[in-house]
PyMOL commands that place a pseudoatom at each C-alpha (Angstrom):
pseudoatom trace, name=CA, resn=UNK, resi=1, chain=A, elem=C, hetatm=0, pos=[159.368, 182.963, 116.638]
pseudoatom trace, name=CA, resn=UNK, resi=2, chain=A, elem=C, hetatm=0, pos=[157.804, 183.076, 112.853]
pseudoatom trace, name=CA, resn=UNK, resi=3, chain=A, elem=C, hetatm=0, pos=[155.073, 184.493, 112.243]
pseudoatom trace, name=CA, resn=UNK, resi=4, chain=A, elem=C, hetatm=0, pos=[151.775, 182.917, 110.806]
pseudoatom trace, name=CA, resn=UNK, resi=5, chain=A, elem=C, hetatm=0, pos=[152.574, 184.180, 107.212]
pseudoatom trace, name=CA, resn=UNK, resi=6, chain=A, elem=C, hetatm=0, pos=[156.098, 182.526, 107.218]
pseudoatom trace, name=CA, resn=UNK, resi=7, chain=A, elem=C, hetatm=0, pos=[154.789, 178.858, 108.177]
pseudoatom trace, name=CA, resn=UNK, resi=8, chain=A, elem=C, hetatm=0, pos=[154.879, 176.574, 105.615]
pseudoatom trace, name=CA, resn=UNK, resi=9, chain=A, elem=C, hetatm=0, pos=[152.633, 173.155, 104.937]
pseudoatom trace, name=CA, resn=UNK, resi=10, chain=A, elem=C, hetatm=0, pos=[149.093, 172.099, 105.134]
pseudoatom trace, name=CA, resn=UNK, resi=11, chain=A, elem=C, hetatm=0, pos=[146.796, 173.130, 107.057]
pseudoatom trace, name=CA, resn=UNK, resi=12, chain=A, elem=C, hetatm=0, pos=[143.843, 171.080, 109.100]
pseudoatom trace, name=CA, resn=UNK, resi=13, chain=A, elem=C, hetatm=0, pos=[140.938, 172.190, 106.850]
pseudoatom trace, name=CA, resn=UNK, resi=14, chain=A, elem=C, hetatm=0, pos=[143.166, 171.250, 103.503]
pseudoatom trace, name=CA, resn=UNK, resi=15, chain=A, elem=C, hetatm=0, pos=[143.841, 167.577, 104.668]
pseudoatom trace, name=CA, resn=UNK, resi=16, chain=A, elem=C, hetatm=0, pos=[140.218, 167.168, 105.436]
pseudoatom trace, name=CA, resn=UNK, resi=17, chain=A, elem=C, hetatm=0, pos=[139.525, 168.473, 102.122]
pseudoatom trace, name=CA, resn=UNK, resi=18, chain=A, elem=C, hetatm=0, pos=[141.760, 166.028, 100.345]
pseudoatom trace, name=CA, resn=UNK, resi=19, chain=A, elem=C, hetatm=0, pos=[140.205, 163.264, 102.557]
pseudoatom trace, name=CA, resn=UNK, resi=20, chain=A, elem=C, hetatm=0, pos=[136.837, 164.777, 101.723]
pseudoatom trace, name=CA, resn=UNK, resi=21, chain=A, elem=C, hetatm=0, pos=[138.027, 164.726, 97.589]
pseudoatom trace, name=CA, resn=UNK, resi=22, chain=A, elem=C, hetatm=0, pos=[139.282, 161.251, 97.993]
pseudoatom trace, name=CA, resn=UNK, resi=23, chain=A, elem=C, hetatm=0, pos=[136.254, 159.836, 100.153]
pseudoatom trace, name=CA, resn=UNK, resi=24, chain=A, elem=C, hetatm=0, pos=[133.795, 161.293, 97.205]
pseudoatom trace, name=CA, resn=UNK, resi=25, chain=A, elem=C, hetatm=0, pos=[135.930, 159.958, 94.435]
pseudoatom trace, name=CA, resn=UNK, resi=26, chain=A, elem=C, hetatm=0, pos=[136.214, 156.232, 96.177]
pseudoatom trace, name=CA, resn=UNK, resi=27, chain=A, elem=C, hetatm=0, pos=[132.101, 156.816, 96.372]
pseudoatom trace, name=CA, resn=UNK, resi=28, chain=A, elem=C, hetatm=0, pos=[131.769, 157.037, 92.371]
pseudoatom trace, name=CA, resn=UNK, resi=29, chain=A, elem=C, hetatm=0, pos=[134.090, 154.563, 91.349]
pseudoatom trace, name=CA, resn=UNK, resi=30, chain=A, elem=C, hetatm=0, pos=[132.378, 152.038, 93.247]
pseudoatom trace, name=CA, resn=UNK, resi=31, chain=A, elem=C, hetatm=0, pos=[128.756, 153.314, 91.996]
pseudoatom trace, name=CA, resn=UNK, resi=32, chain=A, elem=C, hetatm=0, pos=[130.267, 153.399, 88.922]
pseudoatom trace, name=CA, resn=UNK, resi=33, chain=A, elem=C, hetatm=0, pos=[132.569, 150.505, 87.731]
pseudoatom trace, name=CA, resn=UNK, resi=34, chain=A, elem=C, hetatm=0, pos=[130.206, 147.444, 88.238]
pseudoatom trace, name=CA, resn=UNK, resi=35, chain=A, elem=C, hetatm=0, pos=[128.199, 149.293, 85.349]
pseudoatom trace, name=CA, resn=UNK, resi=36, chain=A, elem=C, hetatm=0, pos=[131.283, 149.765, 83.153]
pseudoatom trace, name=CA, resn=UNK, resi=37, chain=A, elem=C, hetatm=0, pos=[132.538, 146.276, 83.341]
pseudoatom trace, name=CA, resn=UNK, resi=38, chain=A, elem=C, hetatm=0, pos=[129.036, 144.675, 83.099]
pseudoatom trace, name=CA, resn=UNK, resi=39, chain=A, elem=C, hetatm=0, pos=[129.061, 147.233, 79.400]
pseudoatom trace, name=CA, resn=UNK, resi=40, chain=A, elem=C, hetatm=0, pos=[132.229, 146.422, 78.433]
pseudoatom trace, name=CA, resn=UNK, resi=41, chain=A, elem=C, hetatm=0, pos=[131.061, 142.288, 79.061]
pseudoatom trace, name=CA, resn=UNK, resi=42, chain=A, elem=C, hetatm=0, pos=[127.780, 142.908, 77.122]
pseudoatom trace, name=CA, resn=UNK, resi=43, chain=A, elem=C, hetatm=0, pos=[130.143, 144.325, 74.024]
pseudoatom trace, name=CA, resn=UNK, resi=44, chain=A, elem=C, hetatm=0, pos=[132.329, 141.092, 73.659]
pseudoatom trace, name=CA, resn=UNK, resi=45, chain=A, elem=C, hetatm=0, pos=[129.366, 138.449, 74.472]
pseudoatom trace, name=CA, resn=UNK, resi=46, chain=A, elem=C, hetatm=0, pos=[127.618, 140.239, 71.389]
pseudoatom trace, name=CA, resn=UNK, resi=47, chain=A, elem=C, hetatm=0, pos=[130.577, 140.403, 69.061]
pseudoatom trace, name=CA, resn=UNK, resi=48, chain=A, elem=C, hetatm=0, pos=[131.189, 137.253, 69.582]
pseudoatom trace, name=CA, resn=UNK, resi=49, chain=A, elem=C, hetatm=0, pos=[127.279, 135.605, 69.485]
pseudoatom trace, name=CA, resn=UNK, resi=50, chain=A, elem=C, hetatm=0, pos=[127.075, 138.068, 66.070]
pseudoatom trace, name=CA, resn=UNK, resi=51, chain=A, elem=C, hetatm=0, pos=[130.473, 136.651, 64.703]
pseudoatom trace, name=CA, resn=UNK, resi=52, chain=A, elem=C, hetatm=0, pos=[129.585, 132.893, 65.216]
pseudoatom trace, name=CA, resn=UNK, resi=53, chain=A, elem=C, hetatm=0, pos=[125.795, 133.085, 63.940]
pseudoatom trace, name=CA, resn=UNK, resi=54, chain=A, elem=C, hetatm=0, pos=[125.048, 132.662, 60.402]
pseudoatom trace, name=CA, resn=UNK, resi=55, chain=A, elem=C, hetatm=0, pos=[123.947, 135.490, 58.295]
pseudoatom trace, name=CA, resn=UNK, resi=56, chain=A, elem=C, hetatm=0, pos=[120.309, 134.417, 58.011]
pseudoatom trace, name=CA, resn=UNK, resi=57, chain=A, elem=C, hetatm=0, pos=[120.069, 133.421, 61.592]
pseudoatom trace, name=CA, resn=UNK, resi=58, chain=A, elem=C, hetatm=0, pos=[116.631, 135.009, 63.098]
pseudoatom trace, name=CA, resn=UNK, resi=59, chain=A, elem=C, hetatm=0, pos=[116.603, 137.632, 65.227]
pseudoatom trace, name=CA, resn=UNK, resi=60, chain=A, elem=C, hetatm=0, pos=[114.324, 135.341, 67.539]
pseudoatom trace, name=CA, resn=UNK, resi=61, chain=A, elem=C, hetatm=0, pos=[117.138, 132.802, 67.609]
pseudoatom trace, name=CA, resn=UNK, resi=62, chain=A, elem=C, hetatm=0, pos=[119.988, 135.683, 67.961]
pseudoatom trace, name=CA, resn=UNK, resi=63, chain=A, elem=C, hetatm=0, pos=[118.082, 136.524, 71.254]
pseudoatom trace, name=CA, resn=UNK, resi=64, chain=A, elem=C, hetatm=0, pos=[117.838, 133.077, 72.679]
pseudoatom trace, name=CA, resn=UNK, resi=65, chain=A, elem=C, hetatm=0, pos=[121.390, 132.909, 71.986]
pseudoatom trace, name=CA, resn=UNK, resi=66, chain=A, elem=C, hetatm=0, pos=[122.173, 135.827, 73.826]
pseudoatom trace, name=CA, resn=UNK, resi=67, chain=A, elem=C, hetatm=0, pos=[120.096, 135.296, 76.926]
pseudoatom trace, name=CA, resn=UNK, resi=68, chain=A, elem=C, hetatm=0, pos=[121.243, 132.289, 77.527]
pseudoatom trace, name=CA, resn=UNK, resi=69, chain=A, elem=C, hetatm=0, pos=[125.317, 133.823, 76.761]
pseudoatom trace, name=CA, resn=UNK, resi=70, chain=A, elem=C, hetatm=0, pos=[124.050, 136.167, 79.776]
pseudoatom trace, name=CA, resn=UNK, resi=71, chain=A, elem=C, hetatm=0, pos=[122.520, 133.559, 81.780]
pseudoatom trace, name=CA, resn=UNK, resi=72, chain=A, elem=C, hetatm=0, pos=[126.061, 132.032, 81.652]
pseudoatom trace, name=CA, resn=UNK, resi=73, chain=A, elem=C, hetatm=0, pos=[128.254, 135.018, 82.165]
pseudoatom trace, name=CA, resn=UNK, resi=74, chain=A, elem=C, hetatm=0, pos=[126.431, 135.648, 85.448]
pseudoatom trace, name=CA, resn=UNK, resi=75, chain=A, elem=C, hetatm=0, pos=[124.726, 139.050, 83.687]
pseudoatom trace, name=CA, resn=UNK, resi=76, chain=A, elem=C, hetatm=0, pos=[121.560, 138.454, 85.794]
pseudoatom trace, name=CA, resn=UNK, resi=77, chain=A, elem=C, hetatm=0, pos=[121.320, 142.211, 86.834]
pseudoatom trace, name=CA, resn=UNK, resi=78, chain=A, elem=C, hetatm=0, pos=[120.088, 143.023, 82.533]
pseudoatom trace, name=CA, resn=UNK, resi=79, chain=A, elem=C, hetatm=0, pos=[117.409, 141.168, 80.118]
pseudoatom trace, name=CA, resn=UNK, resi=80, chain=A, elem=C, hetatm=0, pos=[118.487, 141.206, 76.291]
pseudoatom trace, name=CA, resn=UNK, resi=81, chain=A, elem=C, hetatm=0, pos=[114.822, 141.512, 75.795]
pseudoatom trace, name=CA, resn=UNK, resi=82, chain=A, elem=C, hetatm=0, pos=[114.870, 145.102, 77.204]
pseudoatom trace, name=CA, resn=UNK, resi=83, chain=A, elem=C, hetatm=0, pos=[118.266, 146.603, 76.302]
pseudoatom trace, name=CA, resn=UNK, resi=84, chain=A, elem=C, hetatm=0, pos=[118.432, 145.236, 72.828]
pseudoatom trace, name=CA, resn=UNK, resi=85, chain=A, elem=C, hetatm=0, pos=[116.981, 145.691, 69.080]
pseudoatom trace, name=CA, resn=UNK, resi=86, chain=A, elem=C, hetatm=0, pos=[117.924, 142.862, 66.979]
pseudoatom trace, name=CA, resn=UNK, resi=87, chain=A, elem=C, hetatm=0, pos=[117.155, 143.586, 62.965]
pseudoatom trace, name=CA, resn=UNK, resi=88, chain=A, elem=C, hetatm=0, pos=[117.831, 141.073, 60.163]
pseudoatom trace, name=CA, resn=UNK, resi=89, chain=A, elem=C, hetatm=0, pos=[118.475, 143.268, 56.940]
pseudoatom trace, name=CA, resn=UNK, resi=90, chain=A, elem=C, hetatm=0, pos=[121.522, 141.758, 54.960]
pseudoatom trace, name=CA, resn=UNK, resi=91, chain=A, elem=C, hetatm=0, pos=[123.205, 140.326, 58.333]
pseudoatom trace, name=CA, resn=UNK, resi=92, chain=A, elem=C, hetatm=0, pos=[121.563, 140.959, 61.808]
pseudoatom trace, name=CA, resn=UNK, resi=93, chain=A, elem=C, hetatm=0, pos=[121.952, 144.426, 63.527]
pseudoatom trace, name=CA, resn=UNK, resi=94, chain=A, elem=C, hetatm=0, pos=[122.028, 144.795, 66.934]
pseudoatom trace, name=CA, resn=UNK, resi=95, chain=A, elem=C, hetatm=0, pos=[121.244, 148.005, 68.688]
pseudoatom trace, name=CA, resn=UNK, resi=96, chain=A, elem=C, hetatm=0, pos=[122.271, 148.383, 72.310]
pseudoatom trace, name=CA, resn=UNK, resi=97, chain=A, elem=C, hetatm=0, pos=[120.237, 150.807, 74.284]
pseudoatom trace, name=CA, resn=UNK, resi=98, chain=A, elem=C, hetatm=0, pos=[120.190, 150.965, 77.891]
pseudoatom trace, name=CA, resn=UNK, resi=99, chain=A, elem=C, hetatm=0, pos=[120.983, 153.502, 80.858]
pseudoatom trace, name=CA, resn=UNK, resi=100, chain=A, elem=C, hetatm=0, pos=[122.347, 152.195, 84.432]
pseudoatom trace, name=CA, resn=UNK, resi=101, chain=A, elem=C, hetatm=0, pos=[120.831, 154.226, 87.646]
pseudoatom trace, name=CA, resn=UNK, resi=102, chain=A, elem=C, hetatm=0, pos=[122.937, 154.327, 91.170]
pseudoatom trace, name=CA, resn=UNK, resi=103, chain=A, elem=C, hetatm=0, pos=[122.001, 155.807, 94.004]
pseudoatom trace, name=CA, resn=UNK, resi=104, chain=A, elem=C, hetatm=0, pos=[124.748, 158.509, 95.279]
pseudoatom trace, name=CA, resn=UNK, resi=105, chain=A, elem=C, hetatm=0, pos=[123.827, 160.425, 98.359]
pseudoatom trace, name=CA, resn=UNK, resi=106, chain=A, elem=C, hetatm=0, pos=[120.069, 160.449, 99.421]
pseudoatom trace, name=CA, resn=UNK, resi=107, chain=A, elem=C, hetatm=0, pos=[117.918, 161.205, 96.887]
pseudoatom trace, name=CA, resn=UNK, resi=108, chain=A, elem=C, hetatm=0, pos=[120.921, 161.777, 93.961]
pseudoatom trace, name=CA, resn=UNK, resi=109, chain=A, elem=C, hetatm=0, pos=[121.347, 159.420, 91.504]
pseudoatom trace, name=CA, resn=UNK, resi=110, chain=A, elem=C, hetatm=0, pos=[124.365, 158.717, 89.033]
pseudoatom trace, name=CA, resn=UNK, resi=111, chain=A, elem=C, hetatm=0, pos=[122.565, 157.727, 85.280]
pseudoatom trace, name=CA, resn=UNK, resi=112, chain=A, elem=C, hetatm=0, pos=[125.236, 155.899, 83.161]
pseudoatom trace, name=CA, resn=UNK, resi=113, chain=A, elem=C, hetatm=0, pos=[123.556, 155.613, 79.346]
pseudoatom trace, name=CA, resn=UNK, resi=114, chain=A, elem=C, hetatm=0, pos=[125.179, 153.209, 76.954]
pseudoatom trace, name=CA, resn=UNK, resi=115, chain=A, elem=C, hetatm=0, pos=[124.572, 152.985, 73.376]
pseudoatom trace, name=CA, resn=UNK, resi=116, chain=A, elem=C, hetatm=0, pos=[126.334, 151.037, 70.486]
pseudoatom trace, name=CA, resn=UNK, resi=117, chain=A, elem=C, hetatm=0, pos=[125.130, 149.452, 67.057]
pseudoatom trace, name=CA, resn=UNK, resi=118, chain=A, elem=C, hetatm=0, pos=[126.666, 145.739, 66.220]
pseudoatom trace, name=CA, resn=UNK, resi=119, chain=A, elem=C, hetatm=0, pos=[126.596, 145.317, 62.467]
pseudoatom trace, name=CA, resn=UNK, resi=120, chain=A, elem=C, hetatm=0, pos=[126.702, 141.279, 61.848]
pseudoatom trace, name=CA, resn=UNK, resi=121, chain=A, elem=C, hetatm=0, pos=[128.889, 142.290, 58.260]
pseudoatom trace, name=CA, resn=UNK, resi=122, chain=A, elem=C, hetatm=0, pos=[130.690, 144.269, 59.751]
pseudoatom trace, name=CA, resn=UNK, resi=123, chain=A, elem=C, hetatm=0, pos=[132.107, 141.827, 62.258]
pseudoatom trace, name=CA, resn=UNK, resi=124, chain=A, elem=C, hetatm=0, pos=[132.294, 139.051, 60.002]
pseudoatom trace, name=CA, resn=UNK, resi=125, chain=A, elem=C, hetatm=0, pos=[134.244, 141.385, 57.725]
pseudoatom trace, name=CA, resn=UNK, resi=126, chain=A, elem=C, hetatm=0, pos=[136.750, 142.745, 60.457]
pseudoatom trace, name=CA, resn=UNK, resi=127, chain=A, elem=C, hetatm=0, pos=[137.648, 138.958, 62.009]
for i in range(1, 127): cmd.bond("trace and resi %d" % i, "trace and resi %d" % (i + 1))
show_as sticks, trace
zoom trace
């Protein structure tokens, strides 16, 4: 008979705390990758809105534009009106600013903050 130091393998308490690490992982990347792919969405609808419009296009009109580019893409869960800054200096500017709140486990919430600047030049420039 071995004895207890000689066995070899894993024991009860460190599979449930792989299930326990997996479980918890599963939890964020489902809190998590809705906001990522909605980001990632917002990024190409305004590169491409900023690489179509004319330089002297208002930033009135740029937001119409957009909002309705959302309204399409099924973006329903943000308002351009609230997570952008549109500026007309030389080219439009767009500034995104918004954070993404998920509830996690009671009262713990996951904040996801995204922020990027869209120069209108600058994509016309790059293609």
């Amino acid at each position: 008979m071995q004895s207890l130091a000689a066995q070899r393998g894993i024991s009860y308490w460190g599979v449930m705390a792989i299930i326990m690490f997996a479980a918890f992982g599963i939890k964020l990347f489902v809190a998590l990758f809705p906001a990522y792919t909605d980001d990632v969405l917002v990024n190409k609808v305004v590169t491409e809105r900023l690489n179509s419009a004319s330089l002297d296009a208002t930033p009135a009109m740029l937001e119409k534009e957009l909002a309705q580019q959302f309204n399409m893409n099924s973006l329903t869960t943000l308002n351009p009106r609230d997570i952008f800054v549109i500026t007309n200096r030389n080219g439009n500017q767009v500034i995104k600013k918004y954070e993404v709140r998920k509830p996690l486990i009671g009262n713990i919430d996951l904040v996801v903050k995204f922020e990027k600047t869209f120069d209108q030049r600058a994509i016309k420039a790059g293609g």
